[in-house]
Steps between C-alpha positions, in 0.01 A plus 500: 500500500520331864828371424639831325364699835637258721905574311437887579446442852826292536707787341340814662334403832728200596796681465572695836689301671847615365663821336793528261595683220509418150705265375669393159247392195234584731152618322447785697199586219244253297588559108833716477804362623853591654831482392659279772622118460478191773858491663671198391397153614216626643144384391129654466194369474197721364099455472340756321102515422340776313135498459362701197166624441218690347460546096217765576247202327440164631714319750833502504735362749845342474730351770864488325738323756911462454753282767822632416828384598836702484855470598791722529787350294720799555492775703372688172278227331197374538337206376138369564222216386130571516163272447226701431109431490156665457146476582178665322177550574322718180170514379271766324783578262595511131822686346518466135839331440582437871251367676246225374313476755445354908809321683466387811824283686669469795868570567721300284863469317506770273895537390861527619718766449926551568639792547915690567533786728829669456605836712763750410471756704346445887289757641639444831875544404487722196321838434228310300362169428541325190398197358376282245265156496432302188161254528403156270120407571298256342121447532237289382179694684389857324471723888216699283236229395608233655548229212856297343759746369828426459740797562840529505606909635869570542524889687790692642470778760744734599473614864595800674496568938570800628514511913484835715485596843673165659295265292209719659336521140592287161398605162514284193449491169421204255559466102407170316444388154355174452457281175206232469414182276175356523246289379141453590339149510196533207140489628282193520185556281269534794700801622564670221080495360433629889735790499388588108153524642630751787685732233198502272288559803770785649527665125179422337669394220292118421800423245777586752741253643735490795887497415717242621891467345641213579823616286785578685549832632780759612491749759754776582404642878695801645427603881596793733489494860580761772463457881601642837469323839553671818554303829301671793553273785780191543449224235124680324521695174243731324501453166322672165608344151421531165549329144418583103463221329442502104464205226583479162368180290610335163136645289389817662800702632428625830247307689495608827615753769414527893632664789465375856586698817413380829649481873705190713544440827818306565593310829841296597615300770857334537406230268227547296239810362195534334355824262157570372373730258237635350468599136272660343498598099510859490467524106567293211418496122463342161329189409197481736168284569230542282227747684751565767342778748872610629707579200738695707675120581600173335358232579530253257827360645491676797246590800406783720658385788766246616590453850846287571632290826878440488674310766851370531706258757933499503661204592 
């Protein structure tokens, strides 16, 4: 938590030395991005942490970290390389299916990811932005309990920018549909008697047991995001952003749904910028935890809140 603290203060307090204005590929919000590309030849380095918390039971705290790389290639295209890792820290906590129990690591290697940015239309030059970006990830770390997963997730997202008022204020829009392969490492015996006894003990069912597929599964995601960022002194942007995310798996249709909403603060110099957000869950529904007090969320794959640091250096 030191660590994630001492990020924030780098991109918000650090950062009033200089003023600019936005520039191209720039994350001027935390989740839902523009439609602008990285002018050709030039090169963009990005560090993004996003700490997630709170299942409304237990403890629940996860510290997802991604270095990403990109280059412009043309003045339209985009290409860029990322590493990605996680850390965990939960206790007090049982999901039927999900979650067998505590997890407790520090930040490690979690999976790598490629990904094509191409832009058709540039909100600068052209009445409206328009663009596309197509994303290959693979992981070998579940980001919800913890434990070995392999996944494989192939998503494309079309983009839209729309800029008004000199640049002044930038809306966007986001659609993506994403496709996923994985496969769960099976439980050792110890683990799998321990969270049995939780899910008899949560139930009160002595003959129930807790469900773990190690079969391989396939997951269909669709998300919609809208935003609007409005610049209110040289090189700082207000933000507010939100996304709908849904989930349908092989077995039981729809599994999930959530919608997030929250605001960003946005800051560039000549040379590099840095955005945080906050987001909170505002609702979310289907599958759920077993006793769960707030029904009104998800929070089996999700939590109540995330909050995101985003920080990127040209050279």
């Amino acid at each position: 938590m030191l660590a994630y603290k001492k990020w924030v203060a780098m991109g918000v307090c650090a950062s009033a030395l200089v003023a600019v204005d936005v520039q191209a590929d720039e994350s001027v919000l935390g989740y839902v991005r523009g439609a602008e590309t990285l002018p050709q030849g030039a090169n963009e380095f990005y560090l993004q942490l996003t700490r997630r918390a709170d299942k409304g039971v237990g403890t629940y705290v996860a510290n997802d970290l991604a270095l990403e790389y990109e280059r412009g290639i043309t003045s339209s295209l985009t290409g860029g390389l990322a590493l990605k890792g996680q850390a965990i820290d939960t206790s007090g906590i049982v999901i039927n299916g999900y979650m067998p129990g505590a997890q407790q690591y520090g930040m490690k290697a979690s999976g790598i990811a490629g990904k094509l940015k191409y832009n058709f239309l540039s909100p600068a030059k052209d009445a409206i932005g328009l663009a596309t970006q197509f994303e290959l990830s693979y992981s070998w770390l579940d980001p919800h309990s913890g434990r070995a997963k392999n996944k494989t997730n192939a998503e494309m997202t079309l983009m839209l920018q729309k800029n008004l008022f000199d640049d002044q204020l930038v809306l966007f829009s986001n659609t993506a549909i994403g496709a996923t392969y994985a496969v769960r490492a099976p439980l050792d015996t110890a683990t799998q008697a321990s969270a049995d006894a939780a899910i008899q003990s949560l139930t009160g069912d002595p003959t129930a047991t807790f469900e773990w597929t190690d079969k391989p599964e396939m997951e269909i995601e669709f998300k919609l995001g809208l935003g609007a960022s409005y610049r209110f002194a040289p090189g700082w942007f207000a933000g507010v952003e939100t996304q709908y995310v849904t989930e349908f798996e092989t077995e039981v249709g729809q599994e999930r749904w959530s919608l997030f909403a929250g605001p960003s603060l946005h800051y560039a110099s000549k040379q590099w910028w840095a955005t945080v957000t906050w987001y909170p869950q505002i609702m979310g529904g289907r599958e759920q935890i077993i006793n769960q007090s707030d029904t009104s969320l998800h929070l089996i794959e999700k939590t109540k809140q995330e909050l995101r640091l985003r920080v990127g250096y040209e050279f």
